[in-house]
C-alpha positions, -999 to 999 in steps of 0.1 A, spaced: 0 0 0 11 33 -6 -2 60 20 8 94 3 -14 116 2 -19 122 38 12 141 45 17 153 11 7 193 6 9 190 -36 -12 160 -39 -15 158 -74 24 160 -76 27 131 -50 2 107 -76 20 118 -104 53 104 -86 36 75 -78 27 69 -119 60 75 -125 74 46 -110 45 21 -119 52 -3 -148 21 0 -174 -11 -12 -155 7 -15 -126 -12 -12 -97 -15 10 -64 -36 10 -30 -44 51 -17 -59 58 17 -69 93 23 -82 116 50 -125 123 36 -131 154 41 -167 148 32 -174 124 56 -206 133 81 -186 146 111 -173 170 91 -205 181 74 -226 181 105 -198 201 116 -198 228 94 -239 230 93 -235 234 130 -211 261 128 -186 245 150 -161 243 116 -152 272 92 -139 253 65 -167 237 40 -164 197 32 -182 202 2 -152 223 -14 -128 205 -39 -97 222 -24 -75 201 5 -82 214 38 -51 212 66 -65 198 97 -33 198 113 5 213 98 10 187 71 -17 164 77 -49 169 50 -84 160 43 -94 156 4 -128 153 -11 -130 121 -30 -143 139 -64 -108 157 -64 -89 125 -57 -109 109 -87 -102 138 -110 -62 140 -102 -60 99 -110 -77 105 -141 -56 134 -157 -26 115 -146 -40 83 -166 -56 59 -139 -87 41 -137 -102 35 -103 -110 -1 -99 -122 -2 -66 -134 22 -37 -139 11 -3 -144 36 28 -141 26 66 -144 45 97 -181 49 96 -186 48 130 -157 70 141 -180 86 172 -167 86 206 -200 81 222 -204 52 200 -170 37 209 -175 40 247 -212 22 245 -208 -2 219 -182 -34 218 -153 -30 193 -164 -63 181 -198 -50 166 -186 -16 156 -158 -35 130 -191 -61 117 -210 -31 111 -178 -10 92 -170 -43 73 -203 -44 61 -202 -11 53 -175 -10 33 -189 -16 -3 -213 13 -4 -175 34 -11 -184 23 -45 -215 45 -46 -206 73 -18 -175 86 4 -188 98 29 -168 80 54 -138 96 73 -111 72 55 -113 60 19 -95 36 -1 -89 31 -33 -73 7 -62 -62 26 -86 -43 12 -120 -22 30 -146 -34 24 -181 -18 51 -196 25 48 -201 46 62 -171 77 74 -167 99 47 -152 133 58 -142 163 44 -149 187 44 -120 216 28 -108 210 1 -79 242 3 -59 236 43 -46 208 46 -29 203 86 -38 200 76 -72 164 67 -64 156 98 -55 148 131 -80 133 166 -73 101 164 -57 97 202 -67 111 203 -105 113 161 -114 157 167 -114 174 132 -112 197 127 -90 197 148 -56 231 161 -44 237 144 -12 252 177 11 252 157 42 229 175 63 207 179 36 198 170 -4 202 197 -29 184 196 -60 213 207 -87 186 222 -113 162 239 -90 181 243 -56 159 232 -37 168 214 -4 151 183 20 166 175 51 179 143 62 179 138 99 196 101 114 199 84 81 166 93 70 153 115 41 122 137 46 106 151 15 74 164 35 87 199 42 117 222 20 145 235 39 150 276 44 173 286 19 
């Protein structure tokens, strides 16, 4: 499974990565944030949220963590060439009161059965979807033994990084992602 789109603030750029590494009808599992769930609208009818569920446009619940609305998420696959061959959503009962009274047990029978009207509506808080690439990607070639060679701009699509130590450089672009313990984080650019 590939969870992307959760912590990704150019979604559209982080599925067209994904494409680019999938072999022709390859395909990929996404799980995003609903932000057209019912929570969410009862919510905003109640005036207790300011941002609308109903828009198209990501909302930022929390720095770096988003909500999409499923029509967007459908729209972005399709300009970047996949077919959604499946839709499931989960979560449905993702109510405190609910959790405290009811027994886990029943709430998960009740959410399995659940899960097949994501084919119809999302209006569940998570939603997941098989997606497969019928149009060509871009499938890099790279060298095996360096690791950095499997990595390319983010920002401008520049192959291969400049490994600065504390940081990778884009060469093309100059834009920077730090690397903190060994590991690279391509979330957030570095100040210049």
């Amino acid at each position: 499974m590939i969870r992307v789109l959760h912590h990704m603030a150019d979604a559209p750029k982080a599925l067209e990565q994904v494409r680019n590494c999938l072999q022709p009808n390859g395909v990929f599992i996404l799980e995003y944030a609903n932000k057209l769930n019912l929570k969410a609208i009862a919510r905003y009818w109640l005036g207790k949220q300011a941002w609308n569920p109903f828009t198209l446009e990501p909302v930022e619940f929390v720095k770096l963590n988003f909500d999409f609305h499923p029509k967007a998420i459908r729209q972005w696959l399709a300009e970047l060439g996949f077919a959604v061959r499946r839709t499931l959503t989960l979560s449905h009962f993702r109510v405190r009161a609910l959790k405290r009274t009811l027994p886990t047990g029943i709430l998960v029978f009740f959410d399995s059965l659940l899960q097949w009207t994501g084919a119809f509506i999302q209006m569940a808080p998570s939603v997941f979807v098989k997606a497969q690439l019928t149009k060509q990607g871009i499938v890099p070639q790279v060298e095996r033994e360096n690791v950095l060679s499997y990595f390319k701009c983010p920002n401008c699509g520049h192959h291969p990084l400049e490994d600065r130590e504390s940081h990778l450089e884009c060469s093309r672009c100059k834009k920077r992602w730090g690397v903190a313990e060994g590991i690279y984080d391509f979330r957030e650019l570095l100040a210049s």
